[in-house]
Each structure stands twice: as structure tokens, then as C-alpha cells.
C-alpha positions in Angstrom: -11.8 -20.0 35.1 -14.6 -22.4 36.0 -16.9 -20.6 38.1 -16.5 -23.6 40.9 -13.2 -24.0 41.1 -13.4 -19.6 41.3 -15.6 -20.3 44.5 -13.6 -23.1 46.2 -10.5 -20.6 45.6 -12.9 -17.9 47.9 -13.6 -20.6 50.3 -10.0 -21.8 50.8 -9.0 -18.2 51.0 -11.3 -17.7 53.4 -10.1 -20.6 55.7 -6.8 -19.7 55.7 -7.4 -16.6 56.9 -9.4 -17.7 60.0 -6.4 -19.8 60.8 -4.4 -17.1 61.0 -6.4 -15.4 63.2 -7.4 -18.2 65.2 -3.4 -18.5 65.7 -3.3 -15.1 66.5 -6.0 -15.4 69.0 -3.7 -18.8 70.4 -0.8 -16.4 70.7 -2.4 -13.8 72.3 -3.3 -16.4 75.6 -0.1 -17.7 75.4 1.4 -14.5 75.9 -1.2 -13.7 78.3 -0.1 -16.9 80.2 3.3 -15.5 80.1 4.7 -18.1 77.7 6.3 -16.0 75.3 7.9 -18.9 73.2 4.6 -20.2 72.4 3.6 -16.8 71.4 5.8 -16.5 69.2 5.3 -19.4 67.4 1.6 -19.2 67.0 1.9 -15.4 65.6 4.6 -17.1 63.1 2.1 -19.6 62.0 -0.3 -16.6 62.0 2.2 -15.0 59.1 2.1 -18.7 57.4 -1.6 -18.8 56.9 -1.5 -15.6 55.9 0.8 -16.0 53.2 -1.2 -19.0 52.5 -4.2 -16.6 51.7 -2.1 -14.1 49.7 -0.9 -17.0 47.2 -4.3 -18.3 46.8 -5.7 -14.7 46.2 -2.4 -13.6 43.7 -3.3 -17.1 41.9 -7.0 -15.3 41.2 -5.6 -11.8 40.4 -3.7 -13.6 37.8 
């Protein structure tokens, strides 16, 4: 793999991991502020980015 495209892979990885725990963060005030159906959906979007990460990271592995 080009060694650029390898680095922009890192660097998208990385991203999508700091929006999941920026949503994380999001759902933790939320359910601070009592408003548990905001929560929730932040920590679900949390588990999206996530799963964003993994898929870019399995596409390296492989």
C-alpha cells in the first residue's frame, strides 16, 4: 500500500475515534442534564464511529 494513502488511513482512524468520544462526552451531559433520550443516542453514535474506526483499521490488517 502507498505509504500516503497508509497515513491518511491512520488519520481517518484517528478522527473517528475522537468522534466517538466526543459523542460519548455529549452523552455523558445529556444524561447529567437528565435527558436520557439524548443520552442514548449520542452513546449510539458513539458505537457508530467506533465501528467506523474498526472497518478502517480491519481494511489495514488486511
Amino acid at each position: 500500500m502507498n505509504a500516503k494513502v497508509h497515513e491518511l488511513l491512520n488519520q481517518q482512524i484517528n478522527k473517528e475515534f475522537y468522534s466517538a468520544y466526543l459523542y460519548l462526552d455529549f452523552s455523558n451531559y445529556f444524561d447529567d442534564a437528565g435527558l436520557d433520550g439524548f443520552a442514548n443516542w449520542y452513546k449510539i453514535q458513539a458505537q457508530e464511529e467506533r465501528d467506523h474506526a474498526m472497518l478502517f483499521y480491519q481494511y489495514l490488517q488486511n
